[in-house]
MINU-182801 format. One record per residue (C-alpha): residue number from 1; residue in one letter; x, y, z. Coordinates in steps of 0.1 Angstrom, whole numbers, plus 5000, padded with zeros to 4 digits. Last residue first. Example, Ala and Ser with C-alpha at 12.3 -4.5 7.8 and 13.67 -1.06 7.14 Angstrom:
<recs>
[rec 2, "S", [5137, 4989, 5071]]
[rec 1, "A", [5123, 4955, 5078]]
</recs>
This chain:
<recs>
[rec 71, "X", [1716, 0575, 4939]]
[rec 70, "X", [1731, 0607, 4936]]
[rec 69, "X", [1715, 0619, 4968]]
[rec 68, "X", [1724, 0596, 4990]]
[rec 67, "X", [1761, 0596, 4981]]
[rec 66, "X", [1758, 0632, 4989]]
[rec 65, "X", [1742, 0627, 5018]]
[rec 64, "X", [1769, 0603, 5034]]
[rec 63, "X", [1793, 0633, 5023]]
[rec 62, "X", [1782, 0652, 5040]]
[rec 61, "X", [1774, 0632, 5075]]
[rec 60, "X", [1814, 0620, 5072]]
[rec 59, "X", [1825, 0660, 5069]]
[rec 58, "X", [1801, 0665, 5095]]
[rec 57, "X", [1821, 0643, 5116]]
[rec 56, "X", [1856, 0654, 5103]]
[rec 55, "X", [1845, 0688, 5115]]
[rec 54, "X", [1837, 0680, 5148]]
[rec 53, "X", [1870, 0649, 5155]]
[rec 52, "X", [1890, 0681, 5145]]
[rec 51, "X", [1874, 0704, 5172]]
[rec 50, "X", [1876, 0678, 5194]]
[rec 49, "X", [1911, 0673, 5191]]
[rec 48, "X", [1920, 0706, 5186]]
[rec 47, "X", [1902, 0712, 5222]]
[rec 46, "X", [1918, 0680, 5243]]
[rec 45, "X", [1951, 0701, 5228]]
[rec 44, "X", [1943, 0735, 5241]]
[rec 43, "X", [1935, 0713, 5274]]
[rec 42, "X", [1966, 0695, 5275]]
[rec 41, "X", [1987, 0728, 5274]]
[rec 40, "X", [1965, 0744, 5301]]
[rec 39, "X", [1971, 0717, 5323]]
[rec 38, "X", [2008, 0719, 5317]]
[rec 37, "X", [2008, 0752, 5322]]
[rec 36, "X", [1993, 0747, 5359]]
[rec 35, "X", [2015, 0717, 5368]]
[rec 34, "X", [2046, 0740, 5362]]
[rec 33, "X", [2032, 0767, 5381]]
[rec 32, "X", [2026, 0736, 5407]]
[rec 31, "X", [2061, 0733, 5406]]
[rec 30, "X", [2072, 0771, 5407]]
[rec 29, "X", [2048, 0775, 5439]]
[rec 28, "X", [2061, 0740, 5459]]
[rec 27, "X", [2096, 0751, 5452]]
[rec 26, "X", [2091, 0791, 5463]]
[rec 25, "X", [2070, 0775, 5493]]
[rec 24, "X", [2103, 0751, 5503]]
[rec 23, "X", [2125, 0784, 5499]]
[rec 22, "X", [2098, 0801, 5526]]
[rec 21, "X", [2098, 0776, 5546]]
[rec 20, "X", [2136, 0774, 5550]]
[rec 19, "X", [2140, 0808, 5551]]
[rec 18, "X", [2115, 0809, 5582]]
[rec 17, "X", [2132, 0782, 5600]]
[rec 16, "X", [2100, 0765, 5623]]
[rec 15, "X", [2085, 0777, 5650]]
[rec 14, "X", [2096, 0796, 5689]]
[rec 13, "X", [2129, 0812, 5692]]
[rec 12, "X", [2147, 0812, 5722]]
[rec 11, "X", [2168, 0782, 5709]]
[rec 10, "X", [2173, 0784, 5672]]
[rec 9, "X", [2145, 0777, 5645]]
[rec 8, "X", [2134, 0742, 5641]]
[rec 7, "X", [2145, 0722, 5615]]
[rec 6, "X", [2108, 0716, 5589]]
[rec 5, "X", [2100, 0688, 5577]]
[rec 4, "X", [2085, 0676, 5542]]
[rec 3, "X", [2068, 0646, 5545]]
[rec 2, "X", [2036, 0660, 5530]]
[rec 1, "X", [2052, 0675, 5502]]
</recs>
């Protein structure tokens, strides 16, 4: 992105190609839409994870006090 350039617009015309800019903008918004739900994805996962590592924890404690108690 940051060595993205720009063609000038015609003579008499000061800046850069509008319809060029804004196609380059459309790219730069669908990929970081991309990037976005991607995020989101990984952090639904990074939650099921933890939730699972949660309950298999106090799964471990219970049944550590179980043993404990039929000693």
């Amino acid at each position: 992105m940051r060595e993205r350039r720009f063609r000038r617009t015609p003579l008499g015309r000061r800046g850069l190609d509008p319809q060029e800019v804004r196609e380059f903008l459309d790219q730069v918004a669908g990929d970081l839409a991309a990037v976005y739900d991607a995020l989101a994805q990984s952090r639904r996962e990074t939650d099921r994870v933890k939730d699972a590592l949660r309950r298999w924890q106090s799964e471990q404690v219970r049944a550590r006090a179980e043993r404990g108690q039929g000693r």
